[in-house]
VOPAGU-2260 file (C-alpha; in pm, 1 decimal, decimal comma):
REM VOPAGU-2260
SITE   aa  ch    i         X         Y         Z
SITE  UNK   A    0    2233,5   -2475,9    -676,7
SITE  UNK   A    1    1884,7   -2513,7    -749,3
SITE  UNK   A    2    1826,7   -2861,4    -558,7
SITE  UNK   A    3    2012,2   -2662,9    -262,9
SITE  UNK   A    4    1684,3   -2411,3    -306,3
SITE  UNK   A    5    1387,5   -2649,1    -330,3
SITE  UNK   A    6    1563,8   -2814,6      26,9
SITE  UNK   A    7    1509,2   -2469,0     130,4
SITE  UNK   A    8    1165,5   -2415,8      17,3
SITE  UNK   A    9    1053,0   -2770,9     117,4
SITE  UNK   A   10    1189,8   -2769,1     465,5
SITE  UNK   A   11    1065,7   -2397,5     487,0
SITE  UNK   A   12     679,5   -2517,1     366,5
SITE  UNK   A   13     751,1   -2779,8     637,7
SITE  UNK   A   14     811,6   -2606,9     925,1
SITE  UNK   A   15     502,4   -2386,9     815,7
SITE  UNK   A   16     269,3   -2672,1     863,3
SITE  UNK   A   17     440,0   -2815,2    1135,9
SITE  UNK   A   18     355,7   -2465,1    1288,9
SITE  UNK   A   19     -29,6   -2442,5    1170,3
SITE  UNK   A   20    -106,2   -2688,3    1281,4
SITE  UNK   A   21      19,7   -2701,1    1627,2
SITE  UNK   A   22    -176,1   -2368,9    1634,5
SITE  UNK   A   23    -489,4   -2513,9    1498,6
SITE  UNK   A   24    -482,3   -2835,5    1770,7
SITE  UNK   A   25    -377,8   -2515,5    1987,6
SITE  UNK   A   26    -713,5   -2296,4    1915,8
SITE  UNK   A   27    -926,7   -2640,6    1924,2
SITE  UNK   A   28    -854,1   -2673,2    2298,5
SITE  UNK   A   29    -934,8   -2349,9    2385,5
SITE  UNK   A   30   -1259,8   -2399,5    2204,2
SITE  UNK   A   31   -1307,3   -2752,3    2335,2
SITE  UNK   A   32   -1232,8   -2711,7    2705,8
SITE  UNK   A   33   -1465,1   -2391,9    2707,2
SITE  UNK   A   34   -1727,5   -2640,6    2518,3
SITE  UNK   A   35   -1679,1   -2901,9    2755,2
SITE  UNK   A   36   -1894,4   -2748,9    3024,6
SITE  UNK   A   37   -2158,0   -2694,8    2854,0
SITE  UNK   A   38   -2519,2   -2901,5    2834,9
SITE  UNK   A   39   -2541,6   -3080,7    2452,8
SITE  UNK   A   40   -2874,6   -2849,4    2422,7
SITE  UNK   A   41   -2688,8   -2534,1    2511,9
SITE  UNK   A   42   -2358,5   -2611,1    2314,5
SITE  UNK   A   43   -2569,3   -2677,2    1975,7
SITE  UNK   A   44   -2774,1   -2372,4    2057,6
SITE  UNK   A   45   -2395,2   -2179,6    2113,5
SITE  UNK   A   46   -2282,2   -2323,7    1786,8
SITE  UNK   A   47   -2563,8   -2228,5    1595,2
SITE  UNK   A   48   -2556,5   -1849,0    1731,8
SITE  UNK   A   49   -2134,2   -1866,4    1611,8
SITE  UNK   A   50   -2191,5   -2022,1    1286,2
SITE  UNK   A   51   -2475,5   -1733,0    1180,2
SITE  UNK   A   52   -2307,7   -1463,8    1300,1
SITE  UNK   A   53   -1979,0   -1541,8    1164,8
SITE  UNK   A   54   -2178,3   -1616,4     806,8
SITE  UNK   A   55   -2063,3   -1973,2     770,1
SITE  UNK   A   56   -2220,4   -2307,7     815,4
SITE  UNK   A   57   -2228,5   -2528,9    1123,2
SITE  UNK   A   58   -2005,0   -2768,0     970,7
SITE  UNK   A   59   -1723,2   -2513,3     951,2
SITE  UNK   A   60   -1744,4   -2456,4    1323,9
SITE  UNK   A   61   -1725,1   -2791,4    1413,2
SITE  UNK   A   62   -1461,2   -2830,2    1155,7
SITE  UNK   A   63   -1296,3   -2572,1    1402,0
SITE  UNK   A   64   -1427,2   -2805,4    1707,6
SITE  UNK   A   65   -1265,3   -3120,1    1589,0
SITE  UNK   A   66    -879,7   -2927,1    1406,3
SITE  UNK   A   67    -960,9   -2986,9    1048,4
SITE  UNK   A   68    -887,4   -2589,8    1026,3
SITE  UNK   A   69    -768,8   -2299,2    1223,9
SITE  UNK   A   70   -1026,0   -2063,9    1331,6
SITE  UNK   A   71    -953,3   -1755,7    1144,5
SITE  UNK   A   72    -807,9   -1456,1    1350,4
SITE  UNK   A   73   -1130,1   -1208,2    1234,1
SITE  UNK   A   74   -1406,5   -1527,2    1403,1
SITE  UNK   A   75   -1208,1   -1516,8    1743,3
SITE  UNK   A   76   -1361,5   -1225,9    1889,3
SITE  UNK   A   77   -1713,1   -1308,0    1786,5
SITE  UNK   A   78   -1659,6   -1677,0    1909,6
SITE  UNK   A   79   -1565,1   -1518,1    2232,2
SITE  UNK   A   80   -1843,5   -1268,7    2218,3
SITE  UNK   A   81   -2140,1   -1525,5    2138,8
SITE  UNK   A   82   -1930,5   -1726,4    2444,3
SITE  UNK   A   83   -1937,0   -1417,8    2721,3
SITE  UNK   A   84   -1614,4   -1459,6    2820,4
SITE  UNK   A   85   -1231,8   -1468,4    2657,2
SITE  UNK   A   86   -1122,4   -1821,8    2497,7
SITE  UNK   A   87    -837,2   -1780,3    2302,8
SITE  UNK   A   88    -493,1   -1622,0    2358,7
SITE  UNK   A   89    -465,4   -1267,1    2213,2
SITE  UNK   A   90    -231,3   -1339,2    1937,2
SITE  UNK   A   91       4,3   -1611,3    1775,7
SITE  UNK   A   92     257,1   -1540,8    1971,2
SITE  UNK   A   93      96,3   -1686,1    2287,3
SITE  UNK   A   94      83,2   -2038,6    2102,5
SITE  UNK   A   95     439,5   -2001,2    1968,9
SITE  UNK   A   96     584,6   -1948,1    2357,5
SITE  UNK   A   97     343,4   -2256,1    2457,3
SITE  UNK   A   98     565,1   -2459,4    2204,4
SITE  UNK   A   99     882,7   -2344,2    2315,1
């Protein structure tokens, strides 16, 4: 019985990161394809303005740029407010459907 429940709890953990990260490669090309317009001077100058007034480091925001991480649900609106405009999908559920 209790091999039966670590199955469980593995293939459960699995499907969890299976999940994560699909959202976090999700969130990166929102972020990217609203990057990829952008002049190298006024990109730098955009990640700069994210990464101070979300209180991390630049490195954490392009750790967001390149899907080492997910962008934390709280940064999304001031991502999109430093950006002017709306980048990412409202909720979680909007990547799920994309998977489906």
């Amino acid at each position: 019985m209790l091999g039966k429940q670590k199955i469980e709890i593995v293939e459960t953990m699995e499907a969890q990161v299976i999940a994560n990260n699909n959202i976090k490669h999700s969130e990166s090309e929102y972020f990217n394809e609203f990057l990829r317009y952008m002049e190298r001077k006024e990109r730098a100058e955009l990640i700069k303005e994210i990464a101070f007034r979300c209180g991390v480091n630049r490195t954490v925001v392009y750790s967001w740029k390149y899907m080492c991480c997910r962008i934390p649900e709280v940064f999304k609106p001031i991502i999109e407010s430093c950006a002017g405009c709306r980048i990412f999908p409202r909720d979680t559920d909007d990547h799920e459907k994309e998977e489906a």
